[in-house]
C-alpha positions as CSV (number, residue, x, y, z in Angstrom):
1,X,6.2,-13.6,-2.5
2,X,4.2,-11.2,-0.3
3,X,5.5,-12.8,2.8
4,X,9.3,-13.0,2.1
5,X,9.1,-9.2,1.1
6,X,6.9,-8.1,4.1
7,X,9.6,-9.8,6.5
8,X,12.7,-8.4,4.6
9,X,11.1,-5.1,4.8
10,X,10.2,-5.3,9.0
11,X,6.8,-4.7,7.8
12,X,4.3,-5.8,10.9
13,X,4.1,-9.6,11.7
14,X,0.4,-9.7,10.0
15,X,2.6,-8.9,7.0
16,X,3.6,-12.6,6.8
17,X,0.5,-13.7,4.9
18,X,0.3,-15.7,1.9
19,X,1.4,-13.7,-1.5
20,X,-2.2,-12.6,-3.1
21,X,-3.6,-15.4,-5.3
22,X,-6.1,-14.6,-8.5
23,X,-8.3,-17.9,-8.8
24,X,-7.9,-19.8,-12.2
25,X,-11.8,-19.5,-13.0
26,X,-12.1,-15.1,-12.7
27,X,-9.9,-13.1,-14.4
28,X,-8.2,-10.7,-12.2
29,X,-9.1,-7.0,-12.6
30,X,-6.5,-5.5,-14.1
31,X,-5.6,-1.8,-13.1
32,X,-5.0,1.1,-15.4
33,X,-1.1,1.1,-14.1
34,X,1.2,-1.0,-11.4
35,X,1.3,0.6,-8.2
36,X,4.1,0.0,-5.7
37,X,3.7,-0.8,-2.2
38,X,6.6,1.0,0.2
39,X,7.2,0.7,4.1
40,X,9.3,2.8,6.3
41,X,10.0,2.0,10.2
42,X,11.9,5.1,11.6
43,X,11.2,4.0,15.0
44,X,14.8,2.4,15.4
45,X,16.8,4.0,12.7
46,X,20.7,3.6,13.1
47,X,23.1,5.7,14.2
48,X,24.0,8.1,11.2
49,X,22.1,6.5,9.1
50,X,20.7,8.4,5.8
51,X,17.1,9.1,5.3
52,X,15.5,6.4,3.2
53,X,17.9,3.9,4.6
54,X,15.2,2.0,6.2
55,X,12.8,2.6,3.1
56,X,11.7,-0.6,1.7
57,X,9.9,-1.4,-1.3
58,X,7.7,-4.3,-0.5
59,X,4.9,-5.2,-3.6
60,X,4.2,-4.0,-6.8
61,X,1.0,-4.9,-7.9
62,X,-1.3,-4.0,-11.1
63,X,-4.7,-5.9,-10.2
64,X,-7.6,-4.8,-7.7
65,X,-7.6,-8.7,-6.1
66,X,-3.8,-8.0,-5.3
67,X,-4.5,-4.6,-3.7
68,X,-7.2,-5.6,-1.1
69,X,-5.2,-8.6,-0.9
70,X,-1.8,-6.4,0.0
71,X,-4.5,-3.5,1.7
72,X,-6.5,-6.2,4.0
73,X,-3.1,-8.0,5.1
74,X,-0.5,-5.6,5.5
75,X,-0.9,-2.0,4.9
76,X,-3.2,-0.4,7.1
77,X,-2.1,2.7,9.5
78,X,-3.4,0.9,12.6
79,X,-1.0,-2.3,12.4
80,X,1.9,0.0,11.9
81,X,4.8,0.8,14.8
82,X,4.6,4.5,15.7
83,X,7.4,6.8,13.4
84,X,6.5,4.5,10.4
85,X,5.3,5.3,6.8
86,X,3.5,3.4,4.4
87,X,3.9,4.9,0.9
88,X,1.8,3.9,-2.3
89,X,3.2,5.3,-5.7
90,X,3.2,4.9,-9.2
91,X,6.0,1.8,-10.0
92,X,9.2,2.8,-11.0
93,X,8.8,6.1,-9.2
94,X,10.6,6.1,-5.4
95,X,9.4,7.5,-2.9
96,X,12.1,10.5,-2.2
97,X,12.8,14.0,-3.2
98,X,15.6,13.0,-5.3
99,X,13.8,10.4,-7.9
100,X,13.4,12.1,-11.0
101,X,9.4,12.2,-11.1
102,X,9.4,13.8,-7.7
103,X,12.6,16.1,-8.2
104,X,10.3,19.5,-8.9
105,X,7.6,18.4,-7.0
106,X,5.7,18.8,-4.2
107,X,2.9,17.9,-1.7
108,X,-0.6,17.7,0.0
109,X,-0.2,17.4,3.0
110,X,-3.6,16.6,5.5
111,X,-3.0,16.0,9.5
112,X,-5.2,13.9,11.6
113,X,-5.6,13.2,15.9
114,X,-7.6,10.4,15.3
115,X,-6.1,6.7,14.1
116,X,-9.3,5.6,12.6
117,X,-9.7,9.2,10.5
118,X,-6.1,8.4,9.2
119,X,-7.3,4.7,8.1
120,X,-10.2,5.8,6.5
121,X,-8.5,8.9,4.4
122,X,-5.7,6.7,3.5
123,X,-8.2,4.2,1.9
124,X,-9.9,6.9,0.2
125,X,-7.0,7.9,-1.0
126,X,-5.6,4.3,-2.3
127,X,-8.8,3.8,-4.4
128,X,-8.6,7.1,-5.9
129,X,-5.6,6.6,-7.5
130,X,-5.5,2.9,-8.5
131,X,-8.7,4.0,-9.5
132,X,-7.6,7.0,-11.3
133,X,-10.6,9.5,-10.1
134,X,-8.0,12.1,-10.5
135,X,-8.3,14.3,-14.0
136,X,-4.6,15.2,-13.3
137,X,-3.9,11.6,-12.8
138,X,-0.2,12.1,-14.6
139,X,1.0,14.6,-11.7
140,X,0.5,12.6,-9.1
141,X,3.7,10.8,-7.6
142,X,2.1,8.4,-4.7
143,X,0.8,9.1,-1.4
144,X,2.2,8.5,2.2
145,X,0.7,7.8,5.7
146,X,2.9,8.5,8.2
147,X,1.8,7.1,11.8
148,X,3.5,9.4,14.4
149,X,2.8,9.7,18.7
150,X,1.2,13.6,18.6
151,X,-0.4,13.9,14.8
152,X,-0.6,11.3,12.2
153,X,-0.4,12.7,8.4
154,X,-1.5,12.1,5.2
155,X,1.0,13.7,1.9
156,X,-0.4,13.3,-1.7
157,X,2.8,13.8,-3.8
158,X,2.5,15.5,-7.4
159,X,5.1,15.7,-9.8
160,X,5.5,19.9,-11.1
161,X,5.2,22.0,-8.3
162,X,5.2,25.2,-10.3
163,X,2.0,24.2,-12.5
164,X,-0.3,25.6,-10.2
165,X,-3.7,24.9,-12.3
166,X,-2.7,21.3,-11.7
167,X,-2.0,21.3,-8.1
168,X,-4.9,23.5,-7.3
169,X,-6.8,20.7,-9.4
170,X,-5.6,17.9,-7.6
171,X,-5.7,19.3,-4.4
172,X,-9.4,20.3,-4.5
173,X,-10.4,16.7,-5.3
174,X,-8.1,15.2,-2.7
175,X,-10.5,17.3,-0.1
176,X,-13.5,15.8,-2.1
177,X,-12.5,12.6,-2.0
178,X,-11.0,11.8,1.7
179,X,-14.4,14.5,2.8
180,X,-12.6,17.2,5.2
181,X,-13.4,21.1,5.4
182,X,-10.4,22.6,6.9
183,X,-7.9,23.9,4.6
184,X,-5.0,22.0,3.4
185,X,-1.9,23.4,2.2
186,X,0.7,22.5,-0.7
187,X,4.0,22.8,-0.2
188,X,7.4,22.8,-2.6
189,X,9.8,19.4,-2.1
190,X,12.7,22.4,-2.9
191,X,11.5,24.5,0.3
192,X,11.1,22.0,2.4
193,X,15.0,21.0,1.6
194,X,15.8,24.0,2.6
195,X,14.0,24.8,6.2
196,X,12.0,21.9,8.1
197,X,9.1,24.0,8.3
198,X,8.7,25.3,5.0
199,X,5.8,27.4,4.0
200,X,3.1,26.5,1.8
201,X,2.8,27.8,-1.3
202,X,-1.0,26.9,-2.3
203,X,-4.2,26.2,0.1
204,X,-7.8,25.0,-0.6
């Protein structure tokens, strides 16, 4: 159930809603592919503790009632704790640099100073890909909103990081889609292991 997950993963207490029901009489609109739901509250992590410890996976759903269900209840930026992520992505794909699908990969990543500018572009971005408005819809990963005290930011995670056609692809409609001018930069999963501030290595 929606509920018993949302509390096993600390998700916010307006988590604790009913699981998402399809009525008997309309047939649920089923979604191209099942998309995973994923929460992440760094705010207390413990002491030596690994990253993705605290990284819970909290639904997997594959219809559009279960995802406004999930989106309305639980997963918006504004009811999260400061120093937590939410993370939508493809099911059986995990969120981290070391699943396979996300191994030589990288990201989009899009900064905002304004809470409500983060909820909208993260909604633009949710319907984009469980609406699969992508052409490149195979090299994307997921996407992540991380809510943190100076900037909040947005990461659209793609699966090759060296086929630059595609990223350049993606990357362009990703503007499009959540509407911003300034440039946004790609970066490598493999630099950023390296140095916390890694470079990017493609902008549109």
């Amino acid at each position: 159930m929606a509920s018993e997950a949302a509390e096993e993963a600390n998700v916010p207490a307006a988590a604790a809603a009913e699981a998402p029901t399809t009525g008997t009489e309309k047939q649920p609109h089923k979604l191209e592919r099942k998309w995973t739901f994923w929460f992440d509250n760094q705010s207390k992590p413990k002491q030596g503790a690994a990253w993705g410890s605290s990284l819970r996976k909290v639904y997997t759903f594959d219809t559009v009632e279960e995802f406004w269900c999930l989106y309305d209840q639980i997963f918006k930026p504004s009811k999260l704790p400061g120093n937590a992520d939410f993370h939508l992505f493809k099911a059986g794909i995990e969120p981290k640099w070391e699943d396979p699908e996300c191994a030589n990969g990288g990201k989009w990543s899009v900064t905002s100073n304004r809470k409500a500018n983060l909820e909208n572009m993260w909604l633009e971005s949710l319907m984009a890909l469980i609406g699969e408005q992508f052409d490149e819809a195979d090299e994307i990963c997921g996407v992540v909103a991380s809510v943190r005290q100076r900037q909040d930011k947005l990461a659209l995670w793609t699966k090759t990081a060296t086929n630059e056609a595609a990223q350049m692809g993606i990357g362009r409609k990703w503007k499009e889609i959540i509407d911003i001018n300034d440039k946004i930069t790609y970066s490598f999963h493999d630099d950023s292991r390296r140095e916390r501030s890694a470079k990017g290595r493609y902008n549109v």
